[in-house]
C-alpha positions, 0 to 999 in steps of 0.5 A: 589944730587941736589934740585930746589930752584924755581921749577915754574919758569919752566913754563918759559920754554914754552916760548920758543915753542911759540918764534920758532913758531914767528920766523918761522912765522916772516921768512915766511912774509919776503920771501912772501915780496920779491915777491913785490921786485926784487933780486937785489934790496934787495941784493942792500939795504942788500948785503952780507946778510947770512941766516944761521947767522939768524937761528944761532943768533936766536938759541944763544938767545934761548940758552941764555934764557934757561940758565937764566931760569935754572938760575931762578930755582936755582938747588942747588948741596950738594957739601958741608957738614955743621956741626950743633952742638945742645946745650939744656937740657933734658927733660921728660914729664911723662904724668898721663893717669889714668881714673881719667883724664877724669874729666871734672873739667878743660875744656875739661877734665884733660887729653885734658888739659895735651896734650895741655899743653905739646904740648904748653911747645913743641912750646916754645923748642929751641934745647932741647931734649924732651922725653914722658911716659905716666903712669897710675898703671904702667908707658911705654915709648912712645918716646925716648929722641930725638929733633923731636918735630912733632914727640913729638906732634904725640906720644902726641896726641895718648895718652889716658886713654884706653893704659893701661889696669890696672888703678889705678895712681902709681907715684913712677912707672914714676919717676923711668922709668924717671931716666932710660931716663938719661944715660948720666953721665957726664950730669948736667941737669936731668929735668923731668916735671910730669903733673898729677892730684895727685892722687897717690894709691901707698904709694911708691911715696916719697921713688921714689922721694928720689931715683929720686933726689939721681939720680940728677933729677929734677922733676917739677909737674903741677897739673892738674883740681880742688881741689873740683874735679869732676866725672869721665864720662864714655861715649861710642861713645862720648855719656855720659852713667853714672859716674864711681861708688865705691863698695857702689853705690856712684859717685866717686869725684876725686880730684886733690891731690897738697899735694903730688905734691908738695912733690914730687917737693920739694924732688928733687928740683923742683917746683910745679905749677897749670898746669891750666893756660897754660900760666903760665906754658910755662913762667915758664918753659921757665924761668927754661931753661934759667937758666939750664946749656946747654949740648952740643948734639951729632954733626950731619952732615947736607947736605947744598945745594949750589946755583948754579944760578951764572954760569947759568946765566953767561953762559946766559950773555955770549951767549947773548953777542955773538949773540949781537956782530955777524951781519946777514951779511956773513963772508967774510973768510968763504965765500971765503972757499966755504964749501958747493961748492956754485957755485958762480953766474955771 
């Protein structure tokens, strides 16, 4: 298993056409001088000169230059095994997708609103653990507890008021499939952040509270759109047709409902706040962390690639070294072996 550090300093690597191409070119102008310059006289001003050194030399540097290139690109080798320990705490988004969220009291609308709150909250998360349902008459989960937070924005971005066939807002249905997301018993911190506009039409949201806390879990509520309220728009294709009407005719106004979210706060131990200034929010949450004890996750082993760049590049200064200390004249002990039977002229 390796992996390129710098994969474009490859391109360097046509360098090395280009030089073979000069010094082909730089052996033929040479031998062309020789016609303006007698045999002896060139063995006179260079006697034992070899050929053979020159193609050897040549090649050192080519080698050498290689070397230092690959050297550039740092191949890293995953020779090493790194352990990574994750500390934090773990956290619910239970996510109210109920028709009501279409209001548009709170720009763009309640539920644009809540997406882009939680994704803020996801931004500011160090290490914790995140895990997301969406709930309207009933509540699913979209993503387990886990730390891939692009994972968390992608399940977050997909929710709307149209997953859930049956409408309808039933609070004490999300809390109670939160608590199923806490199955580790030996964990201290069991926080649950319910961003919803209140509007609850089940009566059984405080006895779900009860329950929430004697599980040891903290839910903290962000309201979400106005008090005065607004209609609920029903578009088709992005295209306002008309507003949701009750059994009477009339327009109906959902209002956001603080009372029963700060109850459901206050039972376990949480807090209320205006989930409309996204801001606010993300100071506060990250204030609440800072003062939560840390679990320490599962331990995971992670690949650590190491850089192998030293031994190119030494390879390459060694090469060079070489082809600076060998001379373009003959070796006088190998020409006295006569390998190839040159016949030696009188």
């Amino acid at each position: 298993m390796y992996l390129l550090d710098e994969p474009t300093y490859a391109y360097f690597f046509l360098m090395i056409p280009i030089l073979f191409v000069l010094f082909l070119w730089i052996i033929k102008w040479k031998s062309n001088t020789q016609k303006f310059i007698s045999i002896k006289m060139i063995e006179y001003l260079s006697p034992n000169r070899s050929r053979l050194k020159i193609f050897f030399k040549f090649l050192l540097l080519i080698l050498s230059l290689s070397f230092l290139i690959i050297g550039l690109i740092n191949p890293k080798m995953g020779t090493e095994l790194e352990t990574v320990k994750r500390e934090g705490v773990d956290l619910v988004f239970a996510i109210d997708v109920s028709k009501s969220m279409l209001a548009e009291d709170i720009a763009p609308n309640r539920i644009e609103k809540a997406k882009r709150l939680v994704s803020a909250i996801i931004n500011n998360l160090v290490g914790d653990r995140i895990g997301i349902i969406a709930y309207a008459n009933q509540a699913i989960p979209q993503l387990p507890i886990t730390t891939d937070y692009n994972a968390g924005k992608m399940f977050l971005q997909s929710l709307n008021t149209e997953m859930l066939s049956s409408q309808g807002t039933a609070l004490n249905s999300a809390l109670d499939l939160s608590s199923s997301y806490f199955n580790d018993e030996d964990q201290t911190n069991r926080v649950v952040f319910l961003i919803s506009d209140g509007e609850d039409h089940s009566e059984e949201a405080e006895s779900a509270s009860i329950r929430a806390s004697d599980r040891g879990i903290k839910v903290f509520t962000f309201g979400i759109g106005t008090e005065s309220g607004g209609p609920i728009p029903i578009k088709i294709k992005g295209v306002l047709e008309s507003y949701k009407k009750d059994e009477n005719g009339e327009v109906v106004i959902t209002k956001r409902n603080t009372k029963t979210l700060k109850l459901i706060s206050k039972i376990t131990n949480g807090q209320y706040i205006d989930g409309n200034n996204t801001k606010e929010v993300v100071s506060f949450v990250t204030e609440i962390l800072k003062n939560l004890e840390k679990k320490e996750f599962d331990a995971k082993k992670f690949v650590s690639y190491k850089d192998q760049f030293q031994i190119f590049t030494f390879i390459s200064f060694i090469l060079l070294l070489i082809e600076l200390f060998i001379f373009e004249k003959e070796t006088l002990w190998l020409k006295k072996l006569n390998l190839f039977n040159e016949k030696k002229s009188k």
